[in-house]
C-alpha positions in Angstrom: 141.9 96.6 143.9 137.9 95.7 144.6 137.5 98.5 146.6 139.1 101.1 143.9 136.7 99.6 141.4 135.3 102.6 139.2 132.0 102.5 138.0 131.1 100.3 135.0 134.5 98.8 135.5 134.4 94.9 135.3 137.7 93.5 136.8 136.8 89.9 135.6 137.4 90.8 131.9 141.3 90.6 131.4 143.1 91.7 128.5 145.6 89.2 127.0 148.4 90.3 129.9 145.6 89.3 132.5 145.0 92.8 133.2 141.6 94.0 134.1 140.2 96.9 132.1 137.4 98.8 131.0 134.6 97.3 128.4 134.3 98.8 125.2 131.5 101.7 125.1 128.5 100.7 122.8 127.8 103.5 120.5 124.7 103.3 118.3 125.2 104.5 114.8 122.9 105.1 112.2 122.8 106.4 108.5 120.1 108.3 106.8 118.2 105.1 105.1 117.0 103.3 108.7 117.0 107.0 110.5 113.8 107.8 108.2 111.0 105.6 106.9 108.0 105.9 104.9 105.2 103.6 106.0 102.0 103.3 103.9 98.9 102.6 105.2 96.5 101.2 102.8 92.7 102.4 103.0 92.1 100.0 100.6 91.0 96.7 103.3 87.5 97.5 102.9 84.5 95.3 102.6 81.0 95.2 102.2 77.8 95.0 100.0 77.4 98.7 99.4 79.8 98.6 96.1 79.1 100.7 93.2 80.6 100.2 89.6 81.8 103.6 88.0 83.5 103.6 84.6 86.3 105.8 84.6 85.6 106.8 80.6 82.5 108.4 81.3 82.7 110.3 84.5 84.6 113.4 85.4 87.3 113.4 87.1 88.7 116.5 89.2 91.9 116.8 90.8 92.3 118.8 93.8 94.5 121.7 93.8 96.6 123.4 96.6 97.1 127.2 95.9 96.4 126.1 92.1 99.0 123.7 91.9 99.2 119.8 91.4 99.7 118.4 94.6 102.9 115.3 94.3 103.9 112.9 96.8 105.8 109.3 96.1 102.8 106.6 95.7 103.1 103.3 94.6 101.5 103.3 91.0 100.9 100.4 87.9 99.5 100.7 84.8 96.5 99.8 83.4 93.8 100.0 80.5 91.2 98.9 82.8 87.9 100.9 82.2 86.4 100.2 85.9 86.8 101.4 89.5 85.0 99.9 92.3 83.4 102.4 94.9 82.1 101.6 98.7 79.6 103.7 99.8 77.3 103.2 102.7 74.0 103.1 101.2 72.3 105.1 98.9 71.3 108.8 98.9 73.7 108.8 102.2 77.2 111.0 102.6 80.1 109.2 103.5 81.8 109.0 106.5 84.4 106.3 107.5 87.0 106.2 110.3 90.3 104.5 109.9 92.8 103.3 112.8 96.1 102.2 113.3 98.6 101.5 115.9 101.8 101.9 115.6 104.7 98.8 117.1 106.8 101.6 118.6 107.6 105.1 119.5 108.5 107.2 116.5 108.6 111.0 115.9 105.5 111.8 113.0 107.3 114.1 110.3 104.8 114.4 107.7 101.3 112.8 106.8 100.4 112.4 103.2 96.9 111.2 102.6 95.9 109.9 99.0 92.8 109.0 97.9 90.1 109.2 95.7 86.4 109.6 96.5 83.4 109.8 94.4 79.5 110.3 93.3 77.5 108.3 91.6 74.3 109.0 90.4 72.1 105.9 89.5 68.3 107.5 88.9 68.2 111.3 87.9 64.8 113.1 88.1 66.3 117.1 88.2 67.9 118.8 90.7 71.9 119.3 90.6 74.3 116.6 92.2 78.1 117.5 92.9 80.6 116.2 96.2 80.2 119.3 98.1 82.9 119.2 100.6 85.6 116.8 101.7 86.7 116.5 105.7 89.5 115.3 106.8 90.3 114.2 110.6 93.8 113.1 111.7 94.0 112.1 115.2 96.1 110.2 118.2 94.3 108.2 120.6 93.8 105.6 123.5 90.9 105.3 125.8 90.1 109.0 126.9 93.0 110.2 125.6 91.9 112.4 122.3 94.7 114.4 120.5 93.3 116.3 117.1 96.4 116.6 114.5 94.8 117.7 111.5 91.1 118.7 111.0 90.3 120.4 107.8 87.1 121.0 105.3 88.4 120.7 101.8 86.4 122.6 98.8 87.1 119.9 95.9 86.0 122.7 93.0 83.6 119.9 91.3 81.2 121.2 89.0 77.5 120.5 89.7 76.0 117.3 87.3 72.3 116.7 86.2 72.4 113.4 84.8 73.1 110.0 85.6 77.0 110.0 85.6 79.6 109.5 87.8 82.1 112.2 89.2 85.2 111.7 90.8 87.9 113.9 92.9 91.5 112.8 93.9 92.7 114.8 96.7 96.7 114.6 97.9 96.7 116.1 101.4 99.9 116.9 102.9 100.8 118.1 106.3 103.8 118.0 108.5 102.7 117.4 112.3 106.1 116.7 113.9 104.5 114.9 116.3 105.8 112.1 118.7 103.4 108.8 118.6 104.1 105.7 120.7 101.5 103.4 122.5 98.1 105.4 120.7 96.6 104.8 117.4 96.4 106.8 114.8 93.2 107.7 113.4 92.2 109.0 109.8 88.8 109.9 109.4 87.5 111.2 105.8 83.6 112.4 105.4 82.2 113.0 101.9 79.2 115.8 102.1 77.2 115.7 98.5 74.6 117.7 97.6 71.8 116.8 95.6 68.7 117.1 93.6 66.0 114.5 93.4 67.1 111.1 92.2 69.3 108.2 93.8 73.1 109.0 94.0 75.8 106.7 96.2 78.7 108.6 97.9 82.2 106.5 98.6 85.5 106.2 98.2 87.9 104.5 95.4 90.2 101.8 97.2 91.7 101.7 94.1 91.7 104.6 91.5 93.1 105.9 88.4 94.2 109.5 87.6 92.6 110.1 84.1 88.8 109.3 82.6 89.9 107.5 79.0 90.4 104.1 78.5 93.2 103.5 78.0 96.5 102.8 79.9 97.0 105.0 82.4 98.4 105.5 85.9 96.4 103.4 88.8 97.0 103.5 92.6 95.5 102.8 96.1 94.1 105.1 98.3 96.4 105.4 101.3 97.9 106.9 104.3 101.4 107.7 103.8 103.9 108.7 107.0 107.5 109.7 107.2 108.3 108.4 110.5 111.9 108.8 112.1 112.1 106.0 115.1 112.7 107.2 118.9 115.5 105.2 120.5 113.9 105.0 123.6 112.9 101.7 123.0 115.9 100.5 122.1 117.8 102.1 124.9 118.1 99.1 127.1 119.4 97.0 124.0 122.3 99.8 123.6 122.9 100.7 126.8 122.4 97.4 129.0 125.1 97.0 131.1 124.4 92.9 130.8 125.1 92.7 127.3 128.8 94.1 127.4 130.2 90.7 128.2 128.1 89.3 124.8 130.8 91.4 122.8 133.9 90.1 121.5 136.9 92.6 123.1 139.6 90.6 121.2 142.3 93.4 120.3 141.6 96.0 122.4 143.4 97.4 124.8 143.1 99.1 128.5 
């Protein structure tokens, strides 16, 4: 019998009559909640001394539109009558420009990118001159070593209306593009620049790690700035865990037959 032994046939493993037979196939199965996940990435781990008060109740706030229309995504939100945000910047009278990485545990298939954030202006010392967040850039890419892969690189125009006075101004973008794009042992970088224009006076230029969506105070929607991914899991590192030709003696073969 040894020498008619087919392949992936293991004549040690008897059935209950002592007869050898054929292991059971392993066949993965998955449903529709671990097939796709949302992972948020929060750009909200950020330090420093370049901080910047700005009271929600007197500044302007803008949302940014797409094609004239509100922008959605799912965010995580609480609420809050709080009447301050805290801004980082990176010094005064400077435009902002900060790059965000992360690498991902394992091989996935990139679906969609949602990036939500707030950024703002705050002008400290007004002389004359108009102040406003000109422009808003947003860089998406996949990386390692000299390995450079540009997703997404767009210039957004915010629509904020120019300011001449010491106030602060604020614009919440919610970016969304689908990339359906494989990532496995690179990082994923997000960078976001902030281009202001100004006048003459002092102004700082950051982003909100955490930001609310309207200027009273009173209680109102809050969330984090963050990057938000759909991200369906590739198999392939799973593959020898399903398909392993070591593990078939691990399973219980109590009841079936030949």
């Amino acid at each position: 019998m040894a020498q008619n032994v087919p392949r992936r046939f293991n004549p040690s493993i008897t059935n209950v009559q002592g007869v050898a037979r054929n292991p059971v196939l392993i066949k993965p199965v998955f449903d529709v909640g671990n097939y796709g996940h949302d992972v948020t990435v929060p750009l909200s781990t950020l330090t420093g001394t370049n901080t910047q008060t700005v009271v929600p109740s007197t500044s302007i706030f803008v949302q940014v539109l797409e094609d004239s229309r509100v922008p959605v995504d799912e965010v995580p939100i609480f609420i809050s009558e709080s009447d301050v945000m805290q801004m980082i910047h990176q010094g005064n009278d400077s435009n902002y420009d900060e790059t965000f990485t992360w690498l991902p545990d394992m091989s996935a298939n990139l679906y969609k990118a949602t990036l939500s954030f707030a950024v703002g202006l705050n002008v400290s010392s007004y002389s004359s001159g108009n102040f406003k967040i000109s422009q808003i850039k947003i860089v998406i890419k996949q990386q390692k070593g000299e390995y450079v892969e540009t997703l997404v690189n767009t210039i957004i125009d915010p629509g904020m209306a120019n300011i001449a006075s010491a106030v602060g101004q604020v614009a919440i973008v919610t970016f969304d593009t689908q990339v359906a794009k494989k990532i496995f042992d690179k990082s994923v970088t997000v960078q976001i620049v902030v281009t202001a224009s100004s006048g003459s006076g002092t102004f700082q230029c950051g982003i909100f790690p955490v930001f609310c969506y309207i200027a009273p105070a009173v209680p109102k929607v809050w969330t984090t700035s963050a990057l938000i991914m759909h991200l369906h899991g590739a198999l392939d590192h799973a593959f020898p865990v399903f398909r392993n030709e070591d593990n078939e003696n691990l399973l219980d073969h109590s009841g079936v037959g030949i």
